[in-house]
DRENKOLDO-279347 format. One line per field, with one value per residue (C-alpha): x, y, z; residue number from 1. Coordinates in Angstrom, 3 decimals. Layout:
N
east	(X;...)
north	(Y;...)
up	(Z;...)
n	(NUM;...)
This chain:
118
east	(0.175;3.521;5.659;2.328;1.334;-1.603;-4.091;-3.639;-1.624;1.159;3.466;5.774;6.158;8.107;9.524;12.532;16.054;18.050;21.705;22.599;25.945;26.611;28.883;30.248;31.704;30.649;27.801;24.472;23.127;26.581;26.706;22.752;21.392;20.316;17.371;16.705;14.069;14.190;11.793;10.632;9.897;7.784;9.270;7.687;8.212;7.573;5.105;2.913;-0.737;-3.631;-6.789;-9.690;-7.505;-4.588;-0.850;-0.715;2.675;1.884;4.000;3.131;4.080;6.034;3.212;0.560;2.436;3.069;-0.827;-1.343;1.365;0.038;-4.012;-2.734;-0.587;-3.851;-6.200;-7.800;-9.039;-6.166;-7.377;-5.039;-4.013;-0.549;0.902;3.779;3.079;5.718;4.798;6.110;3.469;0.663;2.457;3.096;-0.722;-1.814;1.112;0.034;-3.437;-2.927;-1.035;-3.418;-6.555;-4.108;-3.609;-7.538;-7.881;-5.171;-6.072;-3.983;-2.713;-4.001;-1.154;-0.819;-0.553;1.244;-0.531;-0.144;0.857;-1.027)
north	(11.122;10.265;10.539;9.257;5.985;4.515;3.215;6.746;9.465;10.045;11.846;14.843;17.073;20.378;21.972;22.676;21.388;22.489;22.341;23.431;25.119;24.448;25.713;28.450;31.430;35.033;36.550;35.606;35.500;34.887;31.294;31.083;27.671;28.266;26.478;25.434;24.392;20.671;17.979;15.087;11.716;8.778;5.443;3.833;0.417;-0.417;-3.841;-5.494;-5.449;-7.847;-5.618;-6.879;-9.937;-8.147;-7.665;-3.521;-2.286;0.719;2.427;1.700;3.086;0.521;1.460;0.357;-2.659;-3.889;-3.856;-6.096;-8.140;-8.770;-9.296;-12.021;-13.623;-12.892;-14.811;-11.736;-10.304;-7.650;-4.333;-4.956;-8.570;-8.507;-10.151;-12.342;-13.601;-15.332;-19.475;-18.938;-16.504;-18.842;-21.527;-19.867;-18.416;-22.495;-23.438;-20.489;-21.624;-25.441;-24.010;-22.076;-24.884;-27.208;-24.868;-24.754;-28.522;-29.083;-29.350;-28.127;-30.812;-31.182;-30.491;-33.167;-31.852;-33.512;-35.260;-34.225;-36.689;-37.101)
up	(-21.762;-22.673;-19.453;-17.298;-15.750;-17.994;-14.932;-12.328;-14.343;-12.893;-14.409;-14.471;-11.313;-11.212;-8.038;-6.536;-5.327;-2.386;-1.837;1.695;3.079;6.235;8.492;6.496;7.620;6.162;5.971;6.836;3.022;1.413;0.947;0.884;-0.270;-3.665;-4.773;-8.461;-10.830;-11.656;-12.991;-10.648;-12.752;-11.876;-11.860;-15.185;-16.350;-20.186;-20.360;-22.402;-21.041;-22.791;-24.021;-26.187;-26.872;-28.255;-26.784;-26.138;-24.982;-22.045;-19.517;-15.928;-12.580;-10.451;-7.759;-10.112;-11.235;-7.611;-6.885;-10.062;-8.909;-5.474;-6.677;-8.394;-5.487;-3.360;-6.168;-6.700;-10.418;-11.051;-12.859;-15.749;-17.467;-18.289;-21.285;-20.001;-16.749;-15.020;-14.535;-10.714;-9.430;-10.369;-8.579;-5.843;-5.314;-5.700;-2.647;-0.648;-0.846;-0.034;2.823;4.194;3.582;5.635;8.477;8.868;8.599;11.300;14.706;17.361;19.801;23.149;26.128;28.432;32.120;34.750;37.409;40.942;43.795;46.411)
n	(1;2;3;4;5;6;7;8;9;10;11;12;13;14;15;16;17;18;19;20;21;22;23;24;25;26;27;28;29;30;31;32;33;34;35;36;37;38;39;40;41;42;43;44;45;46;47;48;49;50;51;52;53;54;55;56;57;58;59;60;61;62;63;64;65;66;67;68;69;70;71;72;73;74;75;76;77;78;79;80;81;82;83;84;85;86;87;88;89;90;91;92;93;94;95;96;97;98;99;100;101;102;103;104;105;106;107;108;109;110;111;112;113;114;115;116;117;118)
């Protein structure tokens, strides 16, 4: 599909636009809104994906491409292995993870309470 996301397909959609008149005086079907046919695009993005070892240029829906982008922030496998992957997301999935190790070391501090008088 040319106009289509390569992982789910989506593509082209037909229906309809409406312009609306309001507040105009006449009749009640003079200034009707008319509605007209249009085409409804999805919002590809051109990239380079890696499959069987080679660099394969695809379109991809910016849905799509956000999942892939946030499996690998996660650490998870994403479904597609894209060609030029930016340095900083790797880094940032390594500081995210030392973070989190050293929230589960630390130990929350105990809370001195005051001592009544007597």
């Amino acid at each position: 599909m040319i106009f289509g996301c390569y992982h789910c397909g989506k593509g082209l959609l037909y229906g309809r636009s409406h312009t609306h008149h309001r507040g105009v005086a006449g009749g009640r079907w003079k200034k009707r809104a008319p509605k007209t046919q249009r085409i409804f695009k999805a919002n590809l993005v051109r990239l380079n994906i890696i499959e069987k070892g080679k660099a394969v240029r695809i379109r991809l829906c910016t849905k799509c491409l956000k999942r892939i982008r946030k499996d690998m922030m996660d650490g998870k496998k994403p479904f597609l292995t894209l060609a030029n992957v930016k340095k900083e997301m790797n880094a940032k999935n390594k500081e995210t993870k030392v973070a989190e190790d050293a929230k589960i070391k630390a130990k929350p501090k105990k809370v001195k309470t005051p001592k009544k008088k007597s």
